[in-house]
C-alpha positions in Angstrom: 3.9 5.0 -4.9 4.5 6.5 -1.3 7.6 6.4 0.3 9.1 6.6 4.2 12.3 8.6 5.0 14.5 7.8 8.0 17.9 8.0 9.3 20.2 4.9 10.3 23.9 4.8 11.2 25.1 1.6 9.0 23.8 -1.7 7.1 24.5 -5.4 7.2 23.6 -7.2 4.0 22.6 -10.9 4.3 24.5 -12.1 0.8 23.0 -15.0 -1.0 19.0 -13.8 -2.6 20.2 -10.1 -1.3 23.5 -9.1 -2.8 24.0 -12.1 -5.5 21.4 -14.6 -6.9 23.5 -18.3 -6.9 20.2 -19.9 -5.7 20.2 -22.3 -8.8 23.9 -23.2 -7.8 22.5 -23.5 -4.3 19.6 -25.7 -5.2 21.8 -27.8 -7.3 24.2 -28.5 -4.1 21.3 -29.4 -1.8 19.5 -31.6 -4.5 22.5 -33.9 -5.0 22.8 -34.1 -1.3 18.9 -35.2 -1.4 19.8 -37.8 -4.2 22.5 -39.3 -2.1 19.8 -39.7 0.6 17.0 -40.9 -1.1 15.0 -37.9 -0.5 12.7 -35.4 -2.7 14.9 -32.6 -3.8 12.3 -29.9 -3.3 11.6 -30.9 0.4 15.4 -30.2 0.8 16.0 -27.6 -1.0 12.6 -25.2 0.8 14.1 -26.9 4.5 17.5 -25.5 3.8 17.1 -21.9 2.3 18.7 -18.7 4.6 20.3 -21.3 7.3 23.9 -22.8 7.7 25.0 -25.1 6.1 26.6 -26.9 9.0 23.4 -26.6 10.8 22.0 -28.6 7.1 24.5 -30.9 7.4 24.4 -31.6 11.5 20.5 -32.5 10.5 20.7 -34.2 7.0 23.9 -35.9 7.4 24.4 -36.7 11.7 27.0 -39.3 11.2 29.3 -36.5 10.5 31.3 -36.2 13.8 32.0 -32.4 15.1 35.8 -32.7 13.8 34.5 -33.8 10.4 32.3 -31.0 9.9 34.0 -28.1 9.0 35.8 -29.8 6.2 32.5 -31.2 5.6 31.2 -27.7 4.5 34.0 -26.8 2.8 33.1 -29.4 0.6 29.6 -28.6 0.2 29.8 -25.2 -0.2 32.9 -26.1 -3.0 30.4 -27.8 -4.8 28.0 -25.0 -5.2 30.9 -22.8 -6.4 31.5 -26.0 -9.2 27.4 -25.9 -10.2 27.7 -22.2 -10.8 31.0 -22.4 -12.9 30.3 -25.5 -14.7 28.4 -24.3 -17.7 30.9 -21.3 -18.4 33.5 -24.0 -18.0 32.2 -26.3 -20.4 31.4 -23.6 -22.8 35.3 -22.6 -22.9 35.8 -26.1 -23.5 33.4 -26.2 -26.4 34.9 -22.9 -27.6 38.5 -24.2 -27.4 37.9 -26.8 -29.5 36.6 -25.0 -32.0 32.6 -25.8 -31.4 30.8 -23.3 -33.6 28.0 -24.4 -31.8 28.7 -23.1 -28.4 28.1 -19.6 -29.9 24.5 -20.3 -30.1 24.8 -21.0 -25.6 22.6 -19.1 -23.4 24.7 -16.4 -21.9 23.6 -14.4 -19.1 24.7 -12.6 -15.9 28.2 -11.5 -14.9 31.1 -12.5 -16.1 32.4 -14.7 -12.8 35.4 -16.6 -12.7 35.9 -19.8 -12.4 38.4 -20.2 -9.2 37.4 -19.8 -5.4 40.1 -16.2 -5.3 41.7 -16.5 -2.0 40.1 -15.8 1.3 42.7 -12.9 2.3 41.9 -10.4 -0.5 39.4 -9.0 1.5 40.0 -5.4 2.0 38.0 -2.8 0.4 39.4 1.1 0.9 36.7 3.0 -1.4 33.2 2.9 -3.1 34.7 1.6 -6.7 37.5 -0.3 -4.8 33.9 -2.5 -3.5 33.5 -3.4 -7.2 36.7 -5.7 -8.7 35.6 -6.2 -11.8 34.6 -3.6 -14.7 32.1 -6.2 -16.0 29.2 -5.6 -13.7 26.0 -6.1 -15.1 23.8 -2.7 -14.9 20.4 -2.5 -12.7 18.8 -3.0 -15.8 19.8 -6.3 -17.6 20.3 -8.0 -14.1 16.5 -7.7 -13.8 16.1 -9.7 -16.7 17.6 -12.7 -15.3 15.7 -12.1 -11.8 11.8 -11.6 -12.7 9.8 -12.8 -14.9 10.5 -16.3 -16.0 12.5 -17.8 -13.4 15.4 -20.3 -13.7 15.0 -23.8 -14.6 13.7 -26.3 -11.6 16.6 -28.2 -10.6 14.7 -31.2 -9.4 12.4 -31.3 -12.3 15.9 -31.1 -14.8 17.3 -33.8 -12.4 14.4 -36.1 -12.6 14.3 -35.6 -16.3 18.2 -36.3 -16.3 18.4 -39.6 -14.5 15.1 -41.3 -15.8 16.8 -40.5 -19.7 20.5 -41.9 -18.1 19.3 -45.0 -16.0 18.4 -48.4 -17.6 14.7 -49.2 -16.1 16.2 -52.1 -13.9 18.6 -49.8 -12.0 18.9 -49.6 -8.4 19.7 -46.5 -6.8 22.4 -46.2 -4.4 21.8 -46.8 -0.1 23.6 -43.7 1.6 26.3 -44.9 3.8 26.6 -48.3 1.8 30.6 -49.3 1.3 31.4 -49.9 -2.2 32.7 -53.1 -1.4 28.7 -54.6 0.0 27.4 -53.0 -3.7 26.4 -55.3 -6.0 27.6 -55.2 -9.7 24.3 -53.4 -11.3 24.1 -50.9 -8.1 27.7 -49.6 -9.2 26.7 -49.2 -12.6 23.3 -47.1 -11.7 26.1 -45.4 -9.3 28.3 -44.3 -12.5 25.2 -43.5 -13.9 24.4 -41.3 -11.9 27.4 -39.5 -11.5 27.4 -39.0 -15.4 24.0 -37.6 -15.4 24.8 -35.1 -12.9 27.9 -34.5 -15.0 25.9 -33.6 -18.2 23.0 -31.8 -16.3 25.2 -29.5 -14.7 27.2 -28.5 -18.0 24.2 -28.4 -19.6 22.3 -25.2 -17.2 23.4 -21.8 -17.0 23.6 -21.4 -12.8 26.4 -18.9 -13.3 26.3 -16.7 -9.9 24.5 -13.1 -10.4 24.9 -9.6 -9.0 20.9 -8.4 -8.2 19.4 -5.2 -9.6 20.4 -2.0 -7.1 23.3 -3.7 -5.2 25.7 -2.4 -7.0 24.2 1.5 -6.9 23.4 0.9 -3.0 26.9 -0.1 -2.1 28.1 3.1 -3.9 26.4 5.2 -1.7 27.2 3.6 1.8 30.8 5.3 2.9 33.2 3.0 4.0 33.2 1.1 7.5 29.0 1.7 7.4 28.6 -2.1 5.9 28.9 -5.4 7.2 28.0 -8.4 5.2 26.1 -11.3 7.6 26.0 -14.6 5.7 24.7 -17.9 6.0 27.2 -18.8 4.3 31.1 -20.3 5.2 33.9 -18.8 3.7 34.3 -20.8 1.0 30.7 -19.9 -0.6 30.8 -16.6 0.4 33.8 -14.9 -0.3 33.7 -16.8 -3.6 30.0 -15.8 -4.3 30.5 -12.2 -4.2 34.0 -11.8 -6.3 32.4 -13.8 -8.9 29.6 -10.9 -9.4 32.9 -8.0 -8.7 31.6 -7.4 -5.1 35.0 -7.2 -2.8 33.7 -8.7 0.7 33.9 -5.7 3.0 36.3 -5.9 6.0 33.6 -7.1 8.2 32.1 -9.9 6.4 30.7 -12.5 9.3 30.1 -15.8 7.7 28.5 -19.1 9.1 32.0 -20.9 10.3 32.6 -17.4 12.4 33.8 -19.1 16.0 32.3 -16.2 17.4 29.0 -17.2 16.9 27.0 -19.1 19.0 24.1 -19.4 16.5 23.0 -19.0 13.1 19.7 -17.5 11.5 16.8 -16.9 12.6 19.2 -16.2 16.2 19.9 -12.6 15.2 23.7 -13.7 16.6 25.1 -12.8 12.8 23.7 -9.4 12.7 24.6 -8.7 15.9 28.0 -9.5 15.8 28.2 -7.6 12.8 26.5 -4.2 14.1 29.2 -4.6 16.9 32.2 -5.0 14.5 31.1 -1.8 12.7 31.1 -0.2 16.1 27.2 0.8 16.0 23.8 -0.5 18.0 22.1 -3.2 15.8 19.3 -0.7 16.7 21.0 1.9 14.3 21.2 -0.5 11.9 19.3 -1.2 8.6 19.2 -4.9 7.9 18.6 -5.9 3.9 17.3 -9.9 3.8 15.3 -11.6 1.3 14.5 -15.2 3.5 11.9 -15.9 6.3 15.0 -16.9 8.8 17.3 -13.8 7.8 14.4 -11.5 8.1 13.3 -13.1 11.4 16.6 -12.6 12.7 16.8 -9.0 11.6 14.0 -8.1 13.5 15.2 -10.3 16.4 18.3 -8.2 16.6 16.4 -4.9 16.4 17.0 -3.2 13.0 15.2 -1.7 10.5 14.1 -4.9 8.2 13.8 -4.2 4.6 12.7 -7.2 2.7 13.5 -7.5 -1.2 11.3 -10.4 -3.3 14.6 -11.5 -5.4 13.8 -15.2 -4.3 10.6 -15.8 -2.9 7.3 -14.4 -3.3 5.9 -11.8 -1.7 2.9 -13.5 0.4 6.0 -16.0 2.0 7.7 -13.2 3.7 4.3 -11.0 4.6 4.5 -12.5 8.0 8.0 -12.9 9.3 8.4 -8.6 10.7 9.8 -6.7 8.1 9.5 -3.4 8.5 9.3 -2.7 4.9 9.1 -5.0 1.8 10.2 -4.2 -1.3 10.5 -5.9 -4.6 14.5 -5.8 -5.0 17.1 -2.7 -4.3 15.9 -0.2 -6.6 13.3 0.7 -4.2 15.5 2.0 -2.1 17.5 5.2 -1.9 20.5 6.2 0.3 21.9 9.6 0.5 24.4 10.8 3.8 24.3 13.6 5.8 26.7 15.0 7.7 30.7 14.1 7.9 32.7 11.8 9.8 31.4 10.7 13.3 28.5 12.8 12.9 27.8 10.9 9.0 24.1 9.1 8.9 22.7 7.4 6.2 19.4 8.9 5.1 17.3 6.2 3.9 14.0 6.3 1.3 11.9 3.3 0.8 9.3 3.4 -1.9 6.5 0.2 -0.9 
């Protein structure tokens, strides 16, 4: 397999599909948004994937006035963290009450917890220190859970779902309808509903991931040479990468970042990060795995490296990267030099 060599001074991570794999959490969170809408769950879920969610939400949901919004993603971005712990959860339930069958549960992936940790504990002051939990799957049994067979497709489980919970005659609900106008049968097909998403979500393993090579790369970058740069708020984010034992690095630059003017495929996120870190986005190497994170990559003037964790390989051919690769393994990182002088020495095998 040939391989390039070349220098850089740090590296900003996108998170979700790079660093962690919570896309069946994510999908989830964006398919009960297209339910409450009336709209096809796939459509939604391919228009939302690598932007903001408050860019989402300003488009999908435009009754939501500016004041609203940021509570508004909070919310959403709550819920995702709720699809990727509800199986675990309910499996402790099971266990708890003695269940002998819940031994017989799929288990896979990290072992996350089940709390958003709080948004302070942020600080990370060495190479292990970057890693909170002891429990982090190795390169090799994470890339059982990301190729080959993927996941489950959440609309297809949905569909299945409701058409099994809903009596033929039901109507679904109108978005925006007060419960007081609903009739009697359209609050029934509401609570319907709402136990059908219930049981499907208890039912599928969306528990958040750590993806092959992270953990390795991260090792070998010395402190204050990595930024994370997230479509993701707070919320998603910072609880996304402790459930997988990744401590957000002190410059982590999420989507409700008031600095930012715009969100991906802008390169604003990467540049703001390169600047935090003190280098030239120029300098920098950019690791992405969507069509708008690598576009903005090679807006802002990194090095693009491209990893297939969570779409194929001809759907990101086009958007610039520099390299494309098929997750972090393929990549090497080795330092030379110490202190100011320090640069990362990077090999890509494509």
């Amino acid at each position: 397999m040939p391989s390039t060599t070349f220098y850089a001074d740090a590296v900003l991570f996108d998170m979700d599909g790079t660093l962690t794999d919570s896309i069946a959490a994510v999908e989830a969170a964006w398919g009960a948004v297209a339910v409450d809408l009336g709209l096809d769950p796939e459509t939604v879920v391919s228009a939302t994937h690598g932007k903001r969610a408050i860019d989402n939400l300003a488009f999908y949901r435009p009754e939501i006035k500016a004041h609203e919004m940021d509570a508004a993603v909070e919310a959403f971005e709550q819920s995702i963290l709720d699809f990727a712990d509800s199986f675990k959860k309910r499996e402790a339930r099971r266990r708890s009450s003695g269940d002998s069958s819940a031994g017989l549960a799929a288990r896979t992936g990290s072992d996350s917890g089940e709390s958003t940790p709080a948004l302070s504990d942020t600080s990370a002051s060495s190479r292990s220190g970057s890693f909170s939990t002891p429990s982090i799957p190795s390169s090799s049994s994470s890339n059982n859970s990301t190729t080959g067979a993927r996941r489950p497709s959440f609309a297809t489980r949905l569909s299945d779902m409701l058409a099994s919970a809903l009596p033929e005659d039901s109507i679904l609900p109108v978005f925006g309808e007060s419960t007081d106008d609903k009739h009697a049968d359209e609050k029934q097909a509401d609570a319907d509903i709402e136990a059908a998403w219930e049981t499907e979500a208890g039912t599928v393993d969306r528990s958040i991931r750590i993806l092959p090579g992270v953990k390795d790369m991260i090792e070998c970058i010395p402190d204050g040479r990595y930024a994370v740069a997230t479509s993701g708020a707070k919320t998603y984010a910072y609880g996304a990468m402790t459930r997988v034992g990744i401590t957000p690095p002190p410059v982590t630059i999420t989507a409700d970042d008031k600095r930012l003017k715009a969100g991906k495929p802008a390169p604003d996120p990467f540049l703001l990060a390169a600047s935090c870190l003190g280098f030239d986005a120029v300098r920098c190497v950019v690791f992405e795995d969507s069509p708008s994170g690598i576009r903005a990559g090679v807006a802002s003037g990194a090095t693009v490296i491209a990893v297939c964790t969570s779409h194929e390989r001809s759907k990101i051919e086009g958007c610039g990267a520099h390299f494309i690769v098929e997750d972090m393994r393929n990549v090497r990182c080795r330092t030379e030099g110490e202190g100011t002088t320090t640069q990362l020495v990077f090999t890509v095998e494509h």
